[in-house]
C-alpha positions in Angstrom: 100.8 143.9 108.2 97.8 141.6 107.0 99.4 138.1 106.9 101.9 138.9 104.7 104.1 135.9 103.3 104.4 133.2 105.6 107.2 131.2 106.1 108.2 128.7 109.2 109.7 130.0 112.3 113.3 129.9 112.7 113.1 128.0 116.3 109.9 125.5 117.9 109.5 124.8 121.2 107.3 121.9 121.7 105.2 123.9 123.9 102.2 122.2 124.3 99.3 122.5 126.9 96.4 120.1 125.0 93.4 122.6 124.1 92.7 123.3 121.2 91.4 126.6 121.2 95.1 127.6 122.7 97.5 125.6 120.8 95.4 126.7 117.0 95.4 130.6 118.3 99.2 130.2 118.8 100.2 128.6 115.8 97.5 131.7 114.0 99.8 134.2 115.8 103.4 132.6 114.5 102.1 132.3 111.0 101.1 136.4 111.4 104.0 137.2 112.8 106.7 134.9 111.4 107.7 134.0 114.9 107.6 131.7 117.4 105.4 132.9 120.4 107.6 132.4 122.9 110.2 135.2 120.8 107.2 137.6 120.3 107.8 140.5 121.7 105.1 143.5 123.0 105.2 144.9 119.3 105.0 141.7 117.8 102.0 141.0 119.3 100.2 144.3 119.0 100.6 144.1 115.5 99.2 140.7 115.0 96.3 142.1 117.1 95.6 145.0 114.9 95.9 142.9 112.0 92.9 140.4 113.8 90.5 143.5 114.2 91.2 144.4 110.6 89.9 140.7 109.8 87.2 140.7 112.6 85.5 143.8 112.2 84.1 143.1 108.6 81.0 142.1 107.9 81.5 138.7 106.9 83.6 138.3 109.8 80.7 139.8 112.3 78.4 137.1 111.6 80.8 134.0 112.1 81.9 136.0 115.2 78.2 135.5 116.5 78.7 132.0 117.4 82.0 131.9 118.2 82.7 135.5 120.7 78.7 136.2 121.1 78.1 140.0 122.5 82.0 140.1 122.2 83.9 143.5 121.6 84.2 142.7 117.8 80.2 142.6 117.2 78.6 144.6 120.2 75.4 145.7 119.0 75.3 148.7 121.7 74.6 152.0 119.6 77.6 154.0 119.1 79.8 151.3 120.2 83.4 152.0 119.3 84.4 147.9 118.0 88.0 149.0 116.9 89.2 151.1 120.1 87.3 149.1 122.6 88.6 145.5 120.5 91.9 147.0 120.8 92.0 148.0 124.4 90.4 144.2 125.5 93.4 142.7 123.0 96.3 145.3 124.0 95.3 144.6 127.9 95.9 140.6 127.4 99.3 141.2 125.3 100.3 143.5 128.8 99.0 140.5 131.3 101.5 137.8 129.6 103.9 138.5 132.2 102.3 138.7 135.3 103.4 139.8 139.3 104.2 136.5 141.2 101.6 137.6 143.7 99.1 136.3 141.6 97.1 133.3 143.4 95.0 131.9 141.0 96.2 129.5 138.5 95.2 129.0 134.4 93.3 126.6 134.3 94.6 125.6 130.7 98.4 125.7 130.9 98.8 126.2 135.2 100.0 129.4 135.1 98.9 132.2 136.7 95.9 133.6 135.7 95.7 137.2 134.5 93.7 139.3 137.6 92.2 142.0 135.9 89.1 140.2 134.7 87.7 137.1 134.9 86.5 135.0 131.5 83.0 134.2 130.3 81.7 132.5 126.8 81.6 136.3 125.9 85.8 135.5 125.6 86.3 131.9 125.9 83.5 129.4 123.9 82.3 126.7 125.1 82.4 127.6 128.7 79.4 129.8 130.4 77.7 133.2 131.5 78.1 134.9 135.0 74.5 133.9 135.4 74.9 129.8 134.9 77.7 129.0 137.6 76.8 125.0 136.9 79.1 125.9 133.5 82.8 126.5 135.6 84.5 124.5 137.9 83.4 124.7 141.5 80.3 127.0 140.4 82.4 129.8 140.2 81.4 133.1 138.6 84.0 132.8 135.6 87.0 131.1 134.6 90.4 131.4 135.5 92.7 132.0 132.2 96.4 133.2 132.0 96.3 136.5 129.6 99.0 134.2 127.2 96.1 131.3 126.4 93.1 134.1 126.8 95.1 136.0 123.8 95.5 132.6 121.8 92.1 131.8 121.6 91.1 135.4 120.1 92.6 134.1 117.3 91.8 130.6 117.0 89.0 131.5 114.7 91.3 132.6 111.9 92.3 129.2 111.3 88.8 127.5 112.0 87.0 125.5 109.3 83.6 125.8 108.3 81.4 122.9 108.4 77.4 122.2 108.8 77.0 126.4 108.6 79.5 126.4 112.2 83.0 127.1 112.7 85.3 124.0 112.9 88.6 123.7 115.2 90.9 121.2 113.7 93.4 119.7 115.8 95.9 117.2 115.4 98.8 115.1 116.7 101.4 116.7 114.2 101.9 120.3 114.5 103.5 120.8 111.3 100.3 119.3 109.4 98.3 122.0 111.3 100.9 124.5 110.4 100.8 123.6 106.5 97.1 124.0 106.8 97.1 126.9 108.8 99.2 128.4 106.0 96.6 127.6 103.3 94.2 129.2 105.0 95.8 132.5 105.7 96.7 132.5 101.9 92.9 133.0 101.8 92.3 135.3 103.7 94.5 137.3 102.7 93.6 136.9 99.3 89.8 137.6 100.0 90.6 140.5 102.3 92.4 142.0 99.5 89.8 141.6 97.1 87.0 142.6 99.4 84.7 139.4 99.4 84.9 140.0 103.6 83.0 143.6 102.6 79.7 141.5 102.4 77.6 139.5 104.9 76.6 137.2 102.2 80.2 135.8 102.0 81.5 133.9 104.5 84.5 134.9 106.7 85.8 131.6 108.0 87.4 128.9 105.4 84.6 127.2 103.6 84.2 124.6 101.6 80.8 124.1 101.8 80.4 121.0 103.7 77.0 120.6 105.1 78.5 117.5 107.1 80.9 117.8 109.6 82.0 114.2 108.8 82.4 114.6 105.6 84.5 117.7 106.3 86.6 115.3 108.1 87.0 112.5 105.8 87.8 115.5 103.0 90.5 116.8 105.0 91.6 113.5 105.6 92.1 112.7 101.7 93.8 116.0 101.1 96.4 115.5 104.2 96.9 111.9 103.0 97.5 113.0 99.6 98.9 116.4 99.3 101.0 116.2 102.6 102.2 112.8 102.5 103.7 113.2 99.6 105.5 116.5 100.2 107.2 114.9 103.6 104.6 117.4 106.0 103.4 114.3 107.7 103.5 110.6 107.6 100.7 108.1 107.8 100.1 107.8 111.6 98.5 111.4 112.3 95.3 111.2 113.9 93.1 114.2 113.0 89.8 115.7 115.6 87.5 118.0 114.3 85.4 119.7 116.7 82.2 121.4 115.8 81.5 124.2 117.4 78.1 126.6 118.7 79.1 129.0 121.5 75.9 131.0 120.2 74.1 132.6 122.6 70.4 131.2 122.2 70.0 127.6 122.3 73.7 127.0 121.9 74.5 123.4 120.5 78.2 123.0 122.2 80.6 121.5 120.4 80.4 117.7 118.8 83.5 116.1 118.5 84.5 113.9 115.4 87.7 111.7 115.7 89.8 110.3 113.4 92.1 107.4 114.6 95.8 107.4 113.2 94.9 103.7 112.2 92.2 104.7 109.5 93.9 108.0 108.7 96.8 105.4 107.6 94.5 103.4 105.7 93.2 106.5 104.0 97.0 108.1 103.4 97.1 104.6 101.3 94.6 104.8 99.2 95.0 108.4 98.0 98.2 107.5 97.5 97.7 105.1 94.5 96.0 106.9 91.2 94.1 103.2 90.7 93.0 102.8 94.5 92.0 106.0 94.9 89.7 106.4 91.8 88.2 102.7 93.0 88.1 104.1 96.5 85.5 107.3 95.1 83.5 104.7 93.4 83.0 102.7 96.3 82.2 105.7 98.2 79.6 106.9 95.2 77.7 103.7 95.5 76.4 104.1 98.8 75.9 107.8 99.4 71.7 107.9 99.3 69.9 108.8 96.2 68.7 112.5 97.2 65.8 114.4 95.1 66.8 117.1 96.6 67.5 120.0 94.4 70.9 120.8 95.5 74.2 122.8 94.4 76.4 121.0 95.7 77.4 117.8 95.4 76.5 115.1 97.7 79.5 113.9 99.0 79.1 117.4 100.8 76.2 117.3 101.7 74.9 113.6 102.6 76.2 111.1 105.4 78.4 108.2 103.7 77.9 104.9 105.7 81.2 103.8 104.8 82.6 106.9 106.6 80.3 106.3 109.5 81.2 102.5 110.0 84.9 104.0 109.9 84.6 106.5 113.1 82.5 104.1 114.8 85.4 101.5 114.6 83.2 99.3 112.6 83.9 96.8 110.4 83.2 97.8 106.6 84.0 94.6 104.6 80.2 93.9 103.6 81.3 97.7 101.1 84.3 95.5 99.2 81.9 92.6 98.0 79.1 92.7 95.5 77.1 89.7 96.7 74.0 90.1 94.1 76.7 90.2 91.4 79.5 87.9 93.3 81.9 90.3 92.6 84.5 92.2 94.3 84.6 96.6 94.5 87.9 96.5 95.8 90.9 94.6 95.1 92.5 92.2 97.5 95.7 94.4 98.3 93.0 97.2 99.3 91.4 94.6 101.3 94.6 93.5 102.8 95.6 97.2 103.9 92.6 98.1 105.3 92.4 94.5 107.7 96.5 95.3 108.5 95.7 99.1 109.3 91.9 100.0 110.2 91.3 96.1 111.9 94.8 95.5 113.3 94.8 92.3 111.9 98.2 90.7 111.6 100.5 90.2 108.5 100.7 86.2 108.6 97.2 85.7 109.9 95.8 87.6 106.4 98.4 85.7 104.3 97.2 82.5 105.9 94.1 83.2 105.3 94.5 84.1 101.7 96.1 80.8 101.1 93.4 78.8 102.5 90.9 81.0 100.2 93.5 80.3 97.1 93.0 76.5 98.4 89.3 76.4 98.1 89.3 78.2 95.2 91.0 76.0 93.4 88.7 72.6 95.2 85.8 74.4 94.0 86.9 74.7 90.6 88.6 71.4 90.2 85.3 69.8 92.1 82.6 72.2 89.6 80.5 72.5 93.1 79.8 76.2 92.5 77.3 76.3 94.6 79.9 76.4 98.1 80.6 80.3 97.4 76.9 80.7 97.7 76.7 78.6 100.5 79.9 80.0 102.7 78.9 83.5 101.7 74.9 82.8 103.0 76.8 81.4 106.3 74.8 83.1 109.2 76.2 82.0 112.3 79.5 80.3 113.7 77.6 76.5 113.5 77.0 77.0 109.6 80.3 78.6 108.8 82.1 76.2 110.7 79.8 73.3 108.3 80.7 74.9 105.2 84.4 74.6 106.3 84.3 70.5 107.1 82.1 70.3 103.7 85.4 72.0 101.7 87.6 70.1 103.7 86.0 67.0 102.4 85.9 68.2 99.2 89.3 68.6 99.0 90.1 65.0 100.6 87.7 63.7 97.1 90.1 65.3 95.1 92.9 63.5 96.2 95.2 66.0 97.3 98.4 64.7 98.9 98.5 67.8 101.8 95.2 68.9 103.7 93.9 71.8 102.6 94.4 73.3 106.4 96.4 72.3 109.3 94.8 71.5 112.9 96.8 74.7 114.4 96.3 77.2 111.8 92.2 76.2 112.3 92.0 76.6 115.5 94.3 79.8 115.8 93.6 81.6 112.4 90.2 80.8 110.7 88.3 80.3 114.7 90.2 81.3 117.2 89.3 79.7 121.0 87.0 83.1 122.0 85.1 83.0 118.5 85.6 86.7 118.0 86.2 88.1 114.2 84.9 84.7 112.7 82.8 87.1 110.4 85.4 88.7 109.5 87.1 85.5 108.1 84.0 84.3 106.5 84.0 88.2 104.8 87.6 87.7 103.1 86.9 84.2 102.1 84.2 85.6 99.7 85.8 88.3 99.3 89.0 86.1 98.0 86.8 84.0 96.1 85.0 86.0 94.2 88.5 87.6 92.7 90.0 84.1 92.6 86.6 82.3 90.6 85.7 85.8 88.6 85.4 83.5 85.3 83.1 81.3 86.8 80.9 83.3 88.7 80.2 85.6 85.8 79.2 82.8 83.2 77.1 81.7 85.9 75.3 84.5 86.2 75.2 84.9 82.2 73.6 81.8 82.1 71.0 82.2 85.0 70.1 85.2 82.9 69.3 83.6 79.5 67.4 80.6 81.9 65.1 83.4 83.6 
């Protein structure tokens, strides 16, 4: 059986014990064998494990197995090593450990339960943890770790369902199971499919799902338009998964551990959102375009896989990207206000009435600034460098709009003081950034014969 057709398991549980490694080498073993692990029985399980030595024990599958299992039964380098018997014996033994004697008194230290006796766990089994000879790598400097045979078996298959990322393998976790389980799917239909055809014969392919991605955070945000796309819209998830990536070097030489890369269900939401509009998408990939760096670089792929995007790095780091949806040199927008709005409701938590108020107090100026032909404010509140200046700009456009007659102010004392600067100061950047950003949609006309005509002065 070499991941046949793969359909959903009748029955779930919603098992869950918060590795990774675990919980993605359990769902690899339900989508191999159709069932859910806790109805696997002996045969079940044997199976799947012949399957993953079929998979392992190829070339292509050796060399991602370096840096995952290094000096593992699957790519011992002893001469006349027997990899399938002695793979099968190490796999067979943990399948015959699930259900162990209650005399056991030592505990998983994954899921609590008790730990399998017959051999204790090094990075040689388990990445990410250490060698017999660096104790300072377990807990308590002991010489090993303590794992239950059921989570020691899981994470021998993790890697069938790892990404590829940066040239290591990528575990991709998430807060909806059924999102990993679609993708999980996917990538077994590859494997399969390249197992069949014999791409896994040669070292030169690669073994693990790969896309090519030379950045890790790129991988991310990639995965995070496809979900938000593709799943969304075909029920699998909704728009509040949060999705980790974690890099991973277990390599025995200078090993790098693992780098984590998070994405919060806040900006994941924001991102379902845009890939879900044809319009805001395609202006989305624009925005994106302008500010990956110009590379000379003679490269085959593309560089949204290979080079660092700001705008995805402001996003991780939780900060805030409004400077992207603003042209200042030309005064013009890159994204229109409802993107704007979405991204300040989702990614900046910023509340439905305070952005509506605030858009009507831009509308207000807007309309001062055209009725008054004193151009030169949008300059002037977009140049604002500091609270003191800002805060000027403001009383100028106030007065302003007193000149003009107007019989109702342009803002009230209240919504001042609680939505344009509220009493601790914080996020009045932010409010200066969507009043441009406002007014350059709202005064478009203008701005543009203005610039026209600078042009033809100069």
């Amino acid at each position: 059986m070499i991941l046949e057709s793969i359909s959903k398991p009748k029955s779930q549980t919603k098992r869950k014990n918060g590795d990774p490694f675990v919980e993605i080498g359990i769902l690899a073993i339900e989508l191999i064998t159709k069932k859910n692990f806790e109805t696997c029985t002996t045969q079940d399980l044997q199976r799947a494990a012949d399957t993953l030595i079929e998979i392992f024990l190829t070339p292509a599958w050796k060399k991602e197995l370096i840096s995952i299992f290094p000096n593992s039964t699957y790519i011992q380098t002893s001469r006349g090593y027997n990899h399938r018997e002695r793979s099968r014996e190490f796999l067979y033994s943990l399948i015959e450990g699930i259900s162990p004697s209650s005399e056991s008194k030592t505990y998983c230290c994954f899921c609590g339960a008790q730990a399998y006796e017959k051999m204790r766990f090094y990075k040689t089994q388990i990445p990410l943890i250490g060698s017999g000879k660096f104790a300072n790598y377990f807990p308590s400097f002991q010489n090993g770790l303590n794992i239950c045979a059921k989570c020691a078996l899981a994470i021998q298959f993790a890697p069938l369902l790892c990404y590829k990322a940066g040239g290591k393998p990528c575990l991709i976790s998430s807060n909806n199971r059924e999102l990993l389980r679609e993708f999980g799917k996917d990538i077994c239909k590859t494997i399969k499919t390249r197992l069949a055809s014999g791409e896994y014969n040669s070292q030169e392919n690669s073994g693990l799902f790969d896309e090519k991605f030379k950045s890790p955070q790129n991988a991310l945000f990639h995965l995070a338009y496809k979900f938000g796309r593709e799943y969304c819209a075909r029920g699998i998830c909704s728009n509040n998964e949060s999705i980790v990536l974690y890099h991973i070097d277990n390599y025995n030489q200078g090993p790098a551990g693992v780098r984590i890369y998070s994405l919060p269900s806040n900006i994941f939401k924001f991102v379902s959102f845009m890939m879900n509009s044809p319009d805001y998408r395609s202006a989305w990939f624009s925005l994106l375009a302008r500010y990956y760096p110009k590379s000379t670089d003679e490269e085959d792929l593309p560089i949204w896989k290979t080079k660092i995007n700001p705008i995805h790095t402001y996003l991780l780091e939780g900060k805030n990207i409004l400077w992207a949806f603003k042209d200042d040199r030309t005064r013009t927008v890159t994204m229109p206000w409802p993107v704007v709005e979405g991204y300040m409701r989702s990614v900046r938590l910023m509340n439905q009435q305070r952005i509506e108020k605030i858009r009507e107090f831009s509308d207000k100026i807007a309309l001062s600034i055209r009725e008054s032909k004193k151009f030169s404010r949008v300059h002037d509140i977009a140049n604002a460098r500091d609270l003191p200046s800002f805060r000027n700009q403001l009383n100028l456009i106030v007065k302003d709009w007193q000149k003009l007659g107007k019989g109702e102010p342009i803002i009230t004392f209240d919504d001042y003081i609680r939505i344009l600067i509220p009493g601790d100061y914080r996020g009045w950047t932010e409010v200066r950034d969507l009043i441009v950003i406002r007014l350059y949609e709202k005064l478009h006309d203008i701005l543009v014969k203005e610039d026209e005509n600078s042009e033809v002065t100069e």
